[in-house]
MISE-130199 format. One line per 2 residues: number of its first residue (from 0); for each residue x, y, z of C-alpha. Coordinates in steps of 0.2 Angstrom, whole numbers, always signed. Layout:
// residues N
NUM) X,Y,Z ~ ...
***
This chain:
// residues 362
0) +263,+401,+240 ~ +252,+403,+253
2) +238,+390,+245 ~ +251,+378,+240
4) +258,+379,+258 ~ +239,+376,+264
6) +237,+361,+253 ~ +253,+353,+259
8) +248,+356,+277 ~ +229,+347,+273
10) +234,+333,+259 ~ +219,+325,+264
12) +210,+339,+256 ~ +220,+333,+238
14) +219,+316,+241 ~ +200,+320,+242
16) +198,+331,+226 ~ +208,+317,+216
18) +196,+303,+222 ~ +180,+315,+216
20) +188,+317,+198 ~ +189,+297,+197
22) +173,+292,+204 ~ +165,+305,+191
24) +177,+297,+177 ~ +170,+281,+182
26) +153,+285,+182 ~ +153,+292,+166
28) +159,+277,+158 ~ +147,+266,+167
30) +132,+275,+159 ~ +142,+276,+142
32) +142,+255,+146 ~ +124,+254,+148
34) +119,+264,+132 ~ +128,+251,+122
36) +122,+236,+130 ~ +104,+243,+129
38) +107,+246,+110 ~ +114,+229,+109
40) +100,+219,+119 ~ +86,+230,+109
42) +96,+223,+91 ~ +95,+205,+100
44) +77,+205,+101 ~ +72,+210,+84
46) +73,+192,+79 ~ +67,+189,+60
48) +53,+177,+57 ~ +57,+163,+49
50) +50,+157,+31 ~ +42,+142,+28
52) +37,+133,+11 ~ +18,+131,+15
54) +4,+120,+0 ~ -14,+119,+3
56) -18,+99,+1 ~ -38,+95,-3
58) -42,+78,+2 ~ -50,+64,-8
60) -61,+50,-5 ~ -53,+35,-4
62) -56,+16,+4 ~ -50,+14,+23
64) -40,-4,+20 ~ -33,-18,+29
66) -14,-22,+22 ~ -5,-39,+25
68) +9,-50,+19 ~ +2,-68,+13
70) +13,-82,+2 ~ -1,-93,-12
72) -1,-111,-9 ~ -10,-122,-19
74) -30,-126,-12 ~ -25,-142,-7
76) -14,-156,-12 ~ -9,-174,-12
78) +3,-187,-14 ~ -1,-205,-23
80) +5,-218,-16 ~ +5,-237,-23
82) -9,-246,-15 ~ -2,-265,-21
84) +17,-271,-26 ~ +23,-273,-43
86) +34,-266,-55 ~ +29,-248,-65
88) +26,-253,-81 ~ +20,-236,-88
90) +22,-218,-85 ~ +8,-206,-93
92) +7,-190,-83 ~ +24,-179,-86
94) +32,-168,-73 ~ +21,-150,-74
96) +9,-156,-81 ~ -10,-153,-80
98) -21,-168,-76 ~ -41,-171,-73
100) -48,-182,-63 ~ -48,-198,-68
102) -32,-197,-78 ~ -20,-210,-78
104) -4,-206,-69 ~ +3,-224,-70
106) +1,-243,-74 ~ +8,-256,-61
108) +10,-273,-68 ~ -6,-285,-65
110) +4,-301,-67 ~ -5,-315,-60
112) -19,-306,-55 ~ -31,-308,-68
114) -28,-328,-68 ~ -32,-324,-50
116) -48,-319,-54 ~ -54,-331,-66
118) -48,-345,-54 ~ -59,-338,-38
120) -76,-333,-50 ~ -76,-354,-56
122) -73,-357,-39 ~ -87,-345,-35
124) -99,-356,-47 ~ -95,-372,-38
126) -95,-363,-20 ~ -114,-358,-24
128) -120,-373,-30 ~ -114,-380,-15
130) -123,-368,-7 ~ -141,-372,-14
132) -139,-390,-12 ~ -136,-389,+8
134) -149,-377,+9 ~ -163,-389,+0
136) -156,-404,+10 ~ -157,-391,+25
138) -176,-388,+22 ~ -180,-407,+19
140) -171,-410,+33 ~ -157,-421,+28
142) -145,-409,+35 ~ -142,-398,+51
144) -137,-380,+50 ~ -119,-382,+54
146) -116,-389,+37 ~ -128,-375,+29
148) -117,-361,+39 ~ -103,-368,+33
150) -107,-372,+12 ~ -113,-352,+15
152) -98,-346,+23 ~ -88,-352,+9
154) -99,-342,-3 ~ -97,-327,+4
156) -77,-331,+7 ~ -75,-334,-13
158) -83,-318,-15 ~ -75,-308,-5
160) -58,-313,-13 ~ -67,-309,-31
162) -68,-293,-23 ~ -52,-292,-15
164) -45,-296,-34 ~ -55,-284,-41
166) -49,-268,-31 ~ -31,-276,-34
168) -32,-275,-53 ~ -39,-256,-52
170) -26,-251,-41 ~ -13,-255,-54
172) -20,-242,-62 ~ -14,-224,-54
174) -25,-210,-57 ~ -29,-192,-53
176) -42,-188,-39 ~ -44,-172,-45
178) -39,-159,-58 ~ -23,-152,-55
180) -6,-152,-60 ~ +5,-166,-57
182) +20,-154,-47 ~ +31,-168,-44
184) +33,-189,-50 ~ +44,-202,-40
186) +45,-215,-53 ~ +49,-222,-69
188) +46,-236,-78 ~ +55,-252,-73
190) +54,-247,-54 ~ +49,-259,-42
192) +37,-251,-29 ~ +30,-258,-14
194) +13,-254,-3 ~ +15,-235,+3
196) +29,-229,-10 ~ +27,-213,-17
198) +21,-212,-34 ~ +17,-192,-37
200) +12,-177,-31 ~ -3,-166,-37
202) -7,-151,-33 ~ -24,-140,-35
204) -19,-123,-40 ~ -38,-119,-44
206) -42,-109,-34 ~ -27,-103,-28
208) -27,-98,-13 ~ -16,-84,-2
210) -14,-86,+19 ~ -11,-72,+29
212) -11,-67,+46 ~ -24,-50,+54
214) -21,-44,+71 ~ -33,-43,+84
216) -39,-28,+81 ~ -42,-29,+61
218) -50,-47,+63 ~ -65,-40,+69
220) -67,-27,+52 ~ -66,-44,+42
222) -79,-54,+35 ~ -81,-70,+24
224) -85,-63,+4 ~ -76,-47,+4
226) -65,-44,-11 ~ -46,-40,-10
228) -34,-34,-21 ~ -17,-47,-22
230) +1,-38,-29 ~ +13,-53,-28
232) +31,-47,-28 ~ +34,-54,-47
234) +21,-40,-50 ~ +7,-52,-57
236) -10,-43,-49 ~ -27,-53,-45
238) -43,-51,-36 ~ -50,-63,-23
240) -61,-64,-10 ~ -59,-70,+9
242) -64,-87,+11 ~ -60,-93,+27
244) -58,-83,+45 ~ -50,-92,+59
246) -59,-92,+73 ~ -45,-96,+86
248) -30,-85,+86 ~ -11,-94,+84
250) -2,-95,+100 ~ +14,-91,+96
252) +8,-75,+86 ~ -9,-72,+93
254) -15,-68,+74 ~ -30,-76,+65
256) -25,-84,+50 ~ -37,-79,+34
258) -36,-88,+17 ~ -41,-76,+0
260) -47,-89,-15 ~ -41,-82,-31
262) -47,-89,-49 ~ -34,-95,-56
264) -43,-105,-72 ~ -26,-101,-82
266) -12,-106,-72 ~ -5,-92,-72
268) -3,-90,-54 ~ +10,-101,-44
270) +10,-106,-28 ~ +25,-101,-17
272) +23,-82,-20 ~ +23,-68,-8
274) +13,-53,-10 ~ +4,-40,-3
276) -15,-41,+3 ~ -26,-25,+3
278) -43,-29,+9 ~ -53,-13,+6
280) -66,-5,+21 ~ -75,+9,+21
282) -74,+24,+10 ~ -64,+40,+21
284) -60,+58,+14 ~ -39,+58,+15
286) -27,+68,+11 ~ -11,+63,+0
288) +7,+70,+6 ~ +23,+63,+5
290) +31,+53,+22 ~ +46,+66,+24
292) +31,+77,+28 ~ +28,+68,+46
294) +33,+75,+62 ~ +35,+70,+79
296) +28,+79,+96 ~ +37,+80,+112
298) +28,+64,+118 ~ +30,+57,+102
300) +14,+58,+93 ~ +15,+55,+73
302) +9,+70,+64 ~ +12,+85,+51
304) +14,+104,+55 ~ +2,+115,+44
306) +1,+135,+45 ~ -16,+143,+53
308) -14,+162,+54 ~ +5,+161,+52
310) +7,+151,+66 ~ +13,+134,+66
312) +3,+120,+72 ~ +4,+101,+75
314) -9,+91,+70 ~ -9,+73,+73
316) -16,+61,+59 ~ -20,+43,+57
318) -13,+34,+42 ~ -26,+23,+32
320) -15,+17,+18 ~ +2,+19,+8
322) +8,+19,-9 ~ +25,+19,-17
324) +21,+38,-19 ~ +15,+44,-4
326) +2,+41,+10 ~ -15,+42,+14
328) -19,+54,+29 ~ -36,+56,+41
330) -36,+72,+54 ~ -34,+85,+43
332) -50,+90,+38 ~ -56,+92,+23
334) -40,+105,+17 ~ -26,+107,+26
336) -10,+122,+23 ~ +4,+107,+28
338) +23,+116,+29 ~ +32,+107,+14
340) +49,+114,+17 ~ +57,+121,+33
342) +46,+111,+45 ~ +62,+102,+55
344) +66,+123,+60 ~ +50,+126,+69
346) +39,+122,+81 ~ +20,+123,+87
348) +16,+138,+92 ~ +29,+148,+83
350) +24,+163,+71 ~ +31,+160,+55
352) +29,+170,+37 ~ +21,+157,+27
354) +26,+157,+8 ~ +13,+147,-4
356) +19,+141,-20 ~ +7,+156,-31
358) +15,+168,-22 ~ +33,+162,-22
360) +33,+163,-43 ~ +26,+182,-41
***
């Protein structure tokens, strides 16, 4: 009785006790918080290493190369045209056909022409006896040099008309200027063609030639001679060498147009094909990979990750030529370990467990 009668008097004193007991409670469940999150955060930090599918890649000598887009054309062409009226009255050459020089394309009707002819070479036998008569009477005297200047002017006007009749007659005759085929024909017989109408056009498709465009910086690599490799896009293949370099760049482009001669003896090659030019260089060690194999860097910076010590590293490469397989890299030394699967989930620097193909089958 007599302690609860002191407690009531003091309440202070309970009120006191009581707070003790909870801060003690409290505290106890604090540090029983802090062991758990401690053994939680230590779980957190054992973090696996992450597996990656790593192949050791040799590299192999190959040619450095220039590649470019080109179109063949013919090595040059042309179209006949009638040098003298009349009416066609033969056809010889067909469409597509293939013509030497000197072939007959076309006969334009002489007409009168030869009549023509005959008519001024009498004339031309009178005009030069004329001639030699004033020239004697000239010497004796008997006459001045007006009259011989004329008698010989009119000589030499018969025989310029002879002349004139002559290149008439053979240019009712239409034929090749060169070996070629005749790619296209304007007329048949019975037309009527005047000076300048079109008559056919022929084109030299030996060599054949393929025009394409180098940058600046390839033009300088490029020399009249070297050989090139052609894959048209109808997958006919040749080989040809450069020809011609440009010396002045295209405005518009600011490229330097090359021409690549291809023998083309068979005709086998047509013009009006594009294709792929590879001009091969110098002969670099390279290594073959697949182009899903590239990376990018935080700046951007093509390249592939490969393992060293089962860390990851980013090694930037320079690309000297592609295929329909894969692509030809320089910058990886003579043998690289290149991550072949899993390379998207790491970065450089990282420590990685790297799994070579061998190994992966044990």
């Amino acid at each position: 009785m007599l302690n609860r009668r002191w407690l009531a008097e003091r309440p202070y004193v309970l009120a006191a006790v009581i707070a003790s007991v909870l801060v003690l409670w409290m505290m106890s469940g604090m540090m029983q918080a802090e062991e758990v999150t401690s053994e939680t955060e230590s779980k957190h930090h054992e973090v696996p290493v992450p597996k990656v599918k790593v192949e050791t890649l040799y590299a192999q000598p190959v040619f450095d190369s220039v590649e470019l887009y080109g179109r063949t054309e013919p090595d040059r062409t042309t179209t006949l045209k009638a040098e003298i009226p009349g009416r066609v009255v033969e056809v010889l050459a067909r469409r597509g056909a293939r013509v030497k020089k000197g072939d007959v394309i076309a006969r334009i009707a002489i007409n009168d022409l030869n009549a023509q002819l005959a008519k001024s070479k009498a004339l031309l036998v009178q005009r030069e006896m004329e001639y030699q008569g004033t020239l004697k009477l000239n010497q004796d005297g008997y006459q001045g040099k007006v009259q011989l200047s004329r008698a010989e002017a009119d000589l030499e006007s018969v025989k310029a008309e002879i002349s004139r009749l002559e290149i008439d007659i053979a240019n009712t005759v239409i034929r090749a200027p060169f070996n070629g085929v005749m790619n296209t024909r304007y007329i048949e017989v019975g037309d009527y063609v005047k000076n300048g109408d079109k008559v056919a056009m022929i084109a030299d498709l030996n060599p054949l030639i393929v025009r394409a465009h180098v940058t600046e910086n390839q033009i300088n690599q490029l020399q009249r001679g070297q050989k090139a490799d052609i894959k048209l896009l109808n997958s006919q293949q040749a080989q040809g060498e450069i020809r011609y370099i440009a010396s002045v760049a295209d405005d518009a482009t600011n490229t330097f147009k090359i021409e690549v001669a291809i023998d083309n003896s068979d005709f086998q090659l047509l013009a009006g094909l594009s294709g792929e030019v590879n001009i091969p260089l110098t002969q670099v060690d390279a290594i073959k990979i697949s182009p899903a194999l590239l990376a990018l860097d935080e700046v951007g910076n093509v390249g592939v990750k490969t393992v060293n010590e089962n860390t990851v590293v980013f090694t930037g490469i320079d690309i000297v030529k592609t295929e329909s397989d894969g692509i030809w890299l320089t910058g990886l030394g003579q043998q690289a370990d290149i991550i072949t699967l899993g390379q998207g989930f790491v970065r450089d620097g990282d420590t990685v467990q790297a799994v070579f193909p061998d190994l992966e089958s044990k």
